[in-house]
N, C-alpha and C positions, 0 to 999 in steps of 0.2 A: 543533477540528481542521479543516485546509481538504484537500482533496482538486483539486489542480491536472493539467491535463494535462501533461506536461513533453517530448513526444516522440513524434514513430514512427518505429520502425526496423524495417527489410527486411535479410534478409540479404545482403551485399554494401554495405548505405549507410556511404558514406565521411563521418565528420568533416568538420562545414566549420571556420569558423573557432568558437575558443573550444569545440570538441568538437559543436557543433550538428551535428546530419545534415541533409545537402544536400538536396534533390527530393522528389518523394513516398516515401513510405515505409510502407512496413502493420505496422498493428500499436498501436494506442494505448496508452502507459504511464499510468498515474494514479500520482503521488507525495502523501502526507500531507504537508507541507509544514511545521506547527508541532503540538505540543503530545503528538510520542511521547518520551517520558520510561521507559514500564513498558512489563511483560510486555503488561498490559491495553491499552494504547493502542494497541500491535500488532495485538492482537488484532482492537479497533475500524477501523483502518484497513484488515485486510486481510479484515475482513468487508463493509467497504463496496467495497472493488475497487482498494486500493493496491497496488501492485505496486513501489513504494521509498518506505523511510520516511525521511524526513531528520530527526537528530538530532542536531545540531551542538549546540545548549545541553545537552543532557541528557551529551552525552560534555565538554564541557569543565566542567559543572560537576560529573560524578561517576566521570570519567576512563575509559578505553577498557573496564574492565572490567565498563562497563554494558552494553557491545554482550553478553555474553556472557549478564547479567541478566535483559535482556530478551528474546533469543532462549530461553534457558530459561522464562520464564513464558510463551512463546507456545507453544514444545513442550509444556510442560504442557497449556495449556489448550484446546488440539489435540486431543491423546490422552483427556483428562477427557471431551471434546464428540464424540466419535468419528470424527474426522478424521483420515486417514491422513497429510494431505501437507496444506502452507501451500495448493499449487495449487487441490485439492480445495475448501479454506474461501472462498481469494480470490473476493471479489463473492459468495459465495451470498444475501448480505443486504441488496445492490443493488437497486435500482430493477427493473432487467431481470429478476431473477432471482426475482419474487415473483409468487404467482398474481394479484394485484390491483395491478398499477401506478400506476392510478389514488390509490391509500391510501400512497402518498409525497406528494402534491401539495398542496400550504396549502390551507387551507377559505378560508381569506379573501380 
C-alpha cells in the first residue's frame, strides 16, 4: 500500500482547474492510493495516517456494496481495539506518533 500526499486544504480554498486547490493551503491529506480491498486494509491505512482511501478496483470488481463491507470491518475493528472514532485511530501508528521515531528508519 503507498501512502501519497494528495492535497492541502484551508477553508475557503477554491478549486483550481481539474478540482486542484489553488495557493497555499493548511492542512496535509495523506491518501492510500492501491491495495484497500478489506475492512483490514482500512484499518492499515488509517493507522498509518490516511485520511482517503482510493478504491477503484476493489469497487468495480466487487461492486459498490463493498464500500459498505469494508467500512463495517473497519467499525469493527475499532470498537474490538477500543477506539471510539476513525479520527482517534488516524496516524496513532505513524512515525510521529511513536515514543522512538528513530525505530521507523531502515538499519541499512
Amino acid at each position: 500500500m503507498r501512502l501519497i500526499l494528495v492535497g492541502r486544504v484551508r477553508r475557503g480554498c477554491r478549486p483550481g482547474r481539474g478540482g486542484w486547490s489553488t495557493g497555499i493551503c493548511r492542512g496535509e491529506f495523506l491518501a492510500a492510493s492501491s491495495g484497500v480491498h478489506e475492512g483490514e486494509d482500512a484499518v492499515k491505512a488509517l493507522l498509518a495516517g490516511a485520511t482517503v482511501m482510493m478504491m477503484a478496483s476493489a469497487l468495480l470488481q466487487r461492486g459498490p456494496e463493498q464500500l459498505t463491507r469494508v467500512r463495517d470491518g473497519l467499525a469493527s475493528w475499532l470498537g474490538e481495539n477500543g477506539y471510539e472514532s476513525a479520527s482517534q485511530a488516524r496516524g496513532s501508528l505513524s512515525q510521529a506518533a511513536v515514543e522512538d521515531p528513530g525505530s521507523f528508519e531502515r538499519s541499512n
